[in-house]
LOVEXRO-999696 format. One record per atom (N, C-alpha, C): x, y, z. Coordinates in steps of 0.1 Angstrom, whole numbers, plus 2048, in hexadecimal, padded with zeros to 3 digits. Layout:
BEGIN
XYZ...
This chain:
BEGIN
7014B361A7024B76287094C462A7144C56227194D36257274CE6177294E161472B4DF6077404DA6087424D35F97514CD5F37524C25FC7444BD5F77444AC5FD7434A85EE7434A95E37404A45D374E49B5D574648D5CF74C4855CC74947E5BE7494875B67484815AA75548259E75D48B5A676C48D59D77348359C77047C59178247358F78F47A5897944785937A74825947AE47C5897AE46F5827B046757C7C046C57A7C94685857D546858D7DD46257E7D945957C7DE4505727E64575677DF4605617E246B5547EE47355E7EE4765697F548456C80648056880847556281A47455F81B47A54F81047854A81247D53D80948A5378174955368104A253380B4A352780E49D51D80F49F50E7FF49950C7FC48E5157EA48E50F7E149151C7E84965237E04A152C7DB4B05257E44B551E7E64BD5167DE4BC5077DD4B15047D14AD4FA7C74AA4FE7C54A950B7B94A65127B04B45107BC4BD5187B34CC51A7B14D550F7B34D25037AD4D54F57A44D04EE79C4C84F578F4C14F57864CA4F57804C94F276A4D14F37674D04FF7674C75057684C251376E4C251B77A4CD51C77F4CE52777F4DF5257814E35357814F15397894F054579050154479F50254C79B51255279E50E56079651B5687A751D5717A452F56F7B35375717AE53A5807BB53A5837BB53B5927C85455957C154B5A07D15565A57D15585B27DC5575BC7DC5575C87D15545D07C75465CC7BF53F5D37B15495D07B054F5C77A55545C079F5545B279B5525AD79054C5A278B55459879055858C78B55F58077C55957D77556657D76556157F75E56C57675356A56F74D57056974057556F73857956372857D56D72157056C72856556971C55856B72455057573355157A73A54F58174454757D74954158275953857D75F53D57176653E56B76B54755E77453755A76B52A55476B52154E77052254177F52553E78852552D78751A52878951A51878950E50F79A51051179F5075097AF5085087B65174FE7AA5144F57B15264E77AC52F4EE7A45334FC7A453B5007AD54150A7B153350F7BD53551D7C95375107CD53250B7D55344FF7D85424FA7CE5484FA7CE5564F07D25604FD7D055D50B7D85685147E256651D7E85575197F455751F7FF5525167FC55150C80455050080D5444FE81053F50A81253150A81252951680B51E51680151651E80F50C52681251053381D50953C81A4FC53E81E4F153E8194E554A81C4E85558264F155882A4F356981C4F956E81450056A80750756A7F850156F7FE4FB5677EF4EF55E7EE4E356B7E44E556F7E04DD57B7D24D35767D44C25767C64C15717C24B957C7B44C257C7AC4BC58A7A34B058A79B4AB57B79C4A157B7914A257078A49156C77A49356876A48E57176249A56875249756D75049856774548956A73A48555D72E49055E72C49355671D49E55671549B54A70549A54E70049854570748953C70B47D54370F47553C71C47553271F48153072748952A73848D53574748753175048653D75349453875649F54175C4AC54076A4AF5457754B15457804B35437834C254F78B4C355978C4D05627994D256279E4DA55F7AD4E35617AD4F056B7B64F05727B84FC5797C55005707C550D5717D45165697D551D5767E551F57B7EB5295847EE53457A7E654157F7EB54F5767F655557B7FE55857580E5625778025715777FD57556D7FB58256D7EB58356B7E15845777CE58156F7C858B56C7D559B56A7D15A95677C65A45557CE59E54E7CF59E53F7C259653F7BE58B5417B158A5437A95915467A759955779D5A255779A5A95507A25AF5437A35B853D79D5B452D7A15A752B79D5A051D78C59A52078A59B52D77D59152A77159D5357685A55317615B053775A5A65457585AE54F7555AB55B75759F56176759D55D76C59056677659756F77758F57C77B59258A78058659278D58B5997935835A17875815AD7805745B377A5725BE77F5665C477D5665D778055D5DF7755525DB77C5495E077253A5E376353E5E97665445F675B54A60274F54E5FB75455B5F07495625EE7455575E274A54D5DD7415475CD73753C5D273B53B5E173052D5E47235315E171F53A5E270E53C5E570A53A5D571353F5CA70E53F5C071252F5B67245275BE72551E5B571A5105B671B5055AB7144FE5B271B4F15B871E4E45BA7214DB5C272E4D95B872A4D35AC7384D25A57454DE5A273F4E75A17474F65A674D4F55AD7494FA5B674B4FD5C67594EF5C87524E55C67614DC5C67694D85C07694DE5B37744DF5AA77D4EB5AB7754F65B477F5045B67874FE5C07804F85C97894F95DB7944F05D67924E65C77A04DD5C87A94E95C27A84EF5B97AB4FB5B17B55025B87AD5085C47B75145CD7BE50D5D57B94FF5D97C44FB5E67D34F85DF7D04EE5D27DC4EA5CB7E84F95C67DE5035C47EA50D5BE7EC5145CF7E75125D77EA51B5E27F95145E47F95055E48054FD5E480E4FF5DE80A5015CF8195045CB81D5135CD81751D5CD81F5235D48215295DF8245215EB82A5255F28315115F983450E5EB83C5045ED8475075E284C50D5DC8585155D486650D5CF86850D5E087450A5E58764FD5ED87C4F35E987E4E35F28804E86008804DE6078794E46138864DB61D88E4D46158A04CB6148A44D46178AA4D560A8B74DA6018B34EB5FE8A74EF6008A65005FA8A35035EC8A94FA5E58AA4FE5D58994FE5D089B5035C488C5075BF8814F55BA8794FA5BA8704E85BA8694EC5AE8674E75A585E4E65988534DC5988454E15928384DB59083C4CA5848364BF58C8374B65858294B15868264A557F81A49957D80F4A258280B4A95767FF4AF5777FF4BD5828074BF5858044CC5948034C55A08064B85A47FF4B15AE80D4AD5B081D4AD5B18234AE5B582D4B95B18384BD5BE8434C55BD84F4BE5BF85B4C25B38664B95B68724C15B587D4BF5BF88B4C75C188F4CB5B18924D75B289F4D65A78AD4D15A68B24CD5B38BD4C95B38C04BD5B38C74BD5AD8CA4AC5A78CE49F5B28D84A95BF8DB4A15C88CC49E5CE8C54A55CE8B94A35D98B149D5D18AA4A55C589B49B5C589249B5C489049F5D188549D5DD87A49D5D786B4955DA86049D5D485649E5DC8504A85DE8474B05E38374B35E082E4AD5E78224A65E68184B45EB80A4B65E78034C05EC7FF4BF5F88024C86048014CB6137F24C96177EE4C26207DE4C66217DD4C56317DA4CE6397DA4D26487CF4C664F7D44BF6577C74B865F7C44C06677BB4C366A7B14CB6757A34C46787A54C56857974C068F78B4CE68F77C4C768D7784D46967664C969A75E4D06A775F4CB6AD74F4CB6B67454CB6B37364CB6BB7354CC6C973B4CF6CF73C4CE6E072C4D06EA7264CA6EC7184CB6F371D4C170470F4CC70B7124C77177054CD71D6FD4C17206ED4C47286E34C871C6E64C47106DC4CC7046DE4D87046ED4DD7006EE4EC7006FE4E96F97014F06EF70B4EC6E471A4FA6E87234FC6E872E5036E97335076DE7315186DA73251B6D173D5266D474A52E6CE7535386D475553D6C675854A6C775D54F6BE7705566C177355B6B277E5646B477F56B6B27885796B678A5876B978758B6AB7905886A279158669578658568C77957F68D77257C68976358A68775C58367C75258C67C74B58D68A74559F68973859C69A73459169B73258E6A67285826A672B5746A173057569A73656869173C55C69F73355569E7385466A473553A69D7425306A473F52469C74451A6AA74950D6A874D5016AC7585076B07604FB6BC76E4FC6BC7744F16B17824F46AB7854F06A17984F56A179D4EA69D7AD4F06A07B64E46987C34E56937CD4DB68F7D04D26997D14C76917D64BC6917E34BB6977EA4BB69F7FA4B86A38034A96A080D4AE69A81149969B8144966A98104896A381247C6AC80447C6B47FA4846AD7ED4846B47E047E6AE7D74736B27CB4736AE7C14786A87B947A6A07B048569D7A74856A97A347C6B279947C6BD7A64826C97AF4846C77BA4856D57BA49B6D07BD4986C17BC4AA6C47AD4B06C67A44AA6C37984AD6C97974B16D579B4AA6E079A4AB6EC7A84B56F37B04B16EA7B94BD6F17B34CE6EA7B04CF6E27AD4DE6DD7A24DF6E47984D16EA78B4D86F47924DF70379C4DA7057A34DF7117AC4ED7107B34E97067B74F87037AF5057037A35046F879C50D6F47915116FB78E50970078250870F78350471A7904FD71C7914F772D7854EA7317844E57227774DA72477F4CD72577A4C272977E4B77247734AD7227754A77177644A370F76E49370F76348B70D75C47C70C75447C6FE75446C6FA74A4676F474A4746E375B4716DC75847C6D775946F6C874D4766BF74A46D6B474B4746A575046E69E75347069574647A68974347F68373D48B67E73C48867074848E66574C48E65C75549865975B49764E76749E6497624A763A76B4B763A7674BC6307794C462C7784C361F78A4CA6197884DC61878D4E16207874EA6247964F461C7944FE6117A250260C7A550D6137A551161C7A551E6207B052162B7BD51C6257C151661B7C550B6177C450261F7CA4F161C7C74E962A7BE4E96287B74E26357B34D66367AB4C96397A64C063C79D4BF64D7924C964A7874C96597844BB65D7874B26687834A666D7754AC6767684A66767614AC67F75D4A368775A4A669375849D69E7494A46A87464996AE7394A36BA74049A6C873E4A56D174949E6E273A4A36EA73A49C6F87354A07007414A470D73A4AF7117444BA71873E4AE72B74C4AD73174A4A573F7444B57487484BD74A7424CA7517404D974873E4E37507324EE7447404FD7477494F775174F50275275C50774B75751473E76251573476C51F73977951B73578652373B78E52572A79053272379253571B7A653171A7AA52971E7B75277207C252971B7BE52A7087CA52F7027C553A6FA7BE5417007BA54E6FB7B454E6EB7B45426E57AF5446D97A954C6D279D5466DD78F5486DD78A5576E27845616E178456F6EA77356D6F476B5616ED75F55E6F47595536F07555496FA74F5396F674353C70273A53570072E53270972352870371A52470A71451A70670751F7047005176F96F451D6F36E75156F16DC5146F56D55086F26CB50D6E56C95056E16BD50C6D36B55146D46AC5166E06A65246DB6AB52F6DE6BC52C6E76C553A6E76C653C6DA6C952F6D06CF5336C06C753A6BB6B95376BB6AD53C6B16AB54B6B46AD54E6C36AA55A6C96B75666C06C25606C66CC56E6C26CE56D6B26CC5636AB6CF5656996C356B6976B956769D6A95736966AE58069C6B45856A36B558F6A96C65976A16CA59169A6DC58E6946E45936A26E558A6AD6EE58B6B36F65826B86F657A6AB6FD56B6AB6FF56669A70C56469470A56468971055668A70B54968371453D68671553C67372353067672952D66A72252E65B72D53165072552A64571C52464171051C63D70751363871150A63071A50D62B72250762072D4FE62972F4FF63673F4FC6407354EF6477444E76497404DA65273E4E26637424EB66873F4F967272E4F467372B4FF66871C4FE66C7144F166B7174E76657144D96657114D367071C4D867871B4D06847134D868D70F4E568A7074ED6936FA4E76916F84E86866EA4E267F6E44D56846EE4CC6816EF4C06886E64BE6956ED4C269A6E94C56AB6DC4CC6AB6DB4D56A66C94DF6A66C14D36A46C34CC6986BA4C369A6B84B469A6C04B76AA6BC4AA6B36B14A76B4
């Protein structure tokens, strides 16, 4: 339906206390460790820049567990494969050791990764986007170090402790139709034309169906009914969790309320067909739970 729905990774949580055959794991034939740097992806001209271990070995001279993130196994071909993510301190030395590899976002590798990719990166960048900019305990101040595989952070300080789990944003977003005609807005910020859904965080002490309806009010001055559940997609960009929902809007008149938005209006299908043949309407991704739910709706 839309893409980093794969559910074929077993995380296999179990191994993450013990580094020493984690570490014999990823010297296997069967396993491969993909370098990551500030939420971007060492990639070659066939794409993913997939290391054996004596290769990641030979340019960082010595292989951290603080680093070493393992994302899990997939069976392929009957055959179980082994996935590591490595956080790079410096990905100059690679670009440089291995001819036409390059730092690239998530965004631009969709088109070319394929299902098992594509969702082995987004676990890849969201986990290191975590650690760092989780450094520092969030108690006590003092510095936090990588434990049980990369999948937890724990105080340095003795009084404290503390340990620190990977962050993942709840956010609603949201199909809003009313009379067979769907509500689509864009932001200032955004490409021309570029529209999608309304879509916003989660606040505590709130429902995923209760921020639904308050971001329809906020963002459009709507208040919707009958709002049903969709599906959900892990969206890293940067530590997200999209809830998607479809609402029917009680009246058509939109009041831009918290300025979000710079333009919303309502659109019925052959408005869509009309202005994208024409490109004066660009809607979401093909790859985003966004356009999913656009899609959705076209073909009622």
């Amino acid at each position: 339906m839309f893409a980093l729905q794969f559910d074929q990774l077993d995380r296999q949580a179990e191994l993450r206390a013990n580094p020493s055959e984690l570490r014999a794991l990823a010297n296997q034939d069967n396993s491969f460790i993909l370098p990551v740097y500030h939420q971007k992806l060492l990639t070659g001209d066939k794409g993913l820049l997939w290391l054996k271990w004596h290769e990641l070995h030979s340019q960082v001279n010595e292989i951290h567990d603080k680093h070493l993130i393992y994302l899990g196994k997939v069976t392929i071909d009957a055959s179980p494969h082994h996935f590591y993510s490595y956080r790079l301190a410096q990905p100059e030395q690679f670009i440089q050791q291995f001819p036409g590899t390059e730092l690239r976002g998530l965004r631009d590798l969709f088109p070319i990764l394929d299902e098992t990719e594509s969702y082995l990166a987004n676990v890849a960048i969201g986990i290191e986007h975590w650690h760092n900019t989780h450094q520092y305990c969030g108690y006590c101040g003092h510095t936090t170090y990588s434990k049980l595989a990369g999948f937890v952070r724990q105080c340095s300080n003795p009084n404290c402790a503390k340990e620190h789990f990977p962050r993942t944003d709840a956010a609603v977003i949201c199909a809003i139709t009313f009379q067979d005609k769907i509500l689509l807005g864009r932001q200032a910020s955004w490409p021309e034309n570029r529209y999608s859904v309304i879509a916003g965080f989660v606040e505590p002490g709130e429902s995923l169906e209760q921020a639904v309806a308050r971001e329809a009010d906020e963002e459009v001055g709507l208040e919707v009914t009958n709002i049903q559940y969709f599906g959900s997609q892990p969206w890293p960009f940067p530590q997200s969790l999209m809830t998607g929902f479809t609402a029917d809007a009680t009246h058509s008149n939109i009041r831009l309320k918290d300025q979000e938005l710079e333009h919303a209006d309502w659109f019925s299908r052959q408005q869509l067909i009309d202005l994208i043949a024409n490109d004066e309407l660009i809607l979401p991704y093909r790859y985003s739970i966004s356009r999913a739910l656009v899609e959705n709706w076209r073909q009622q």
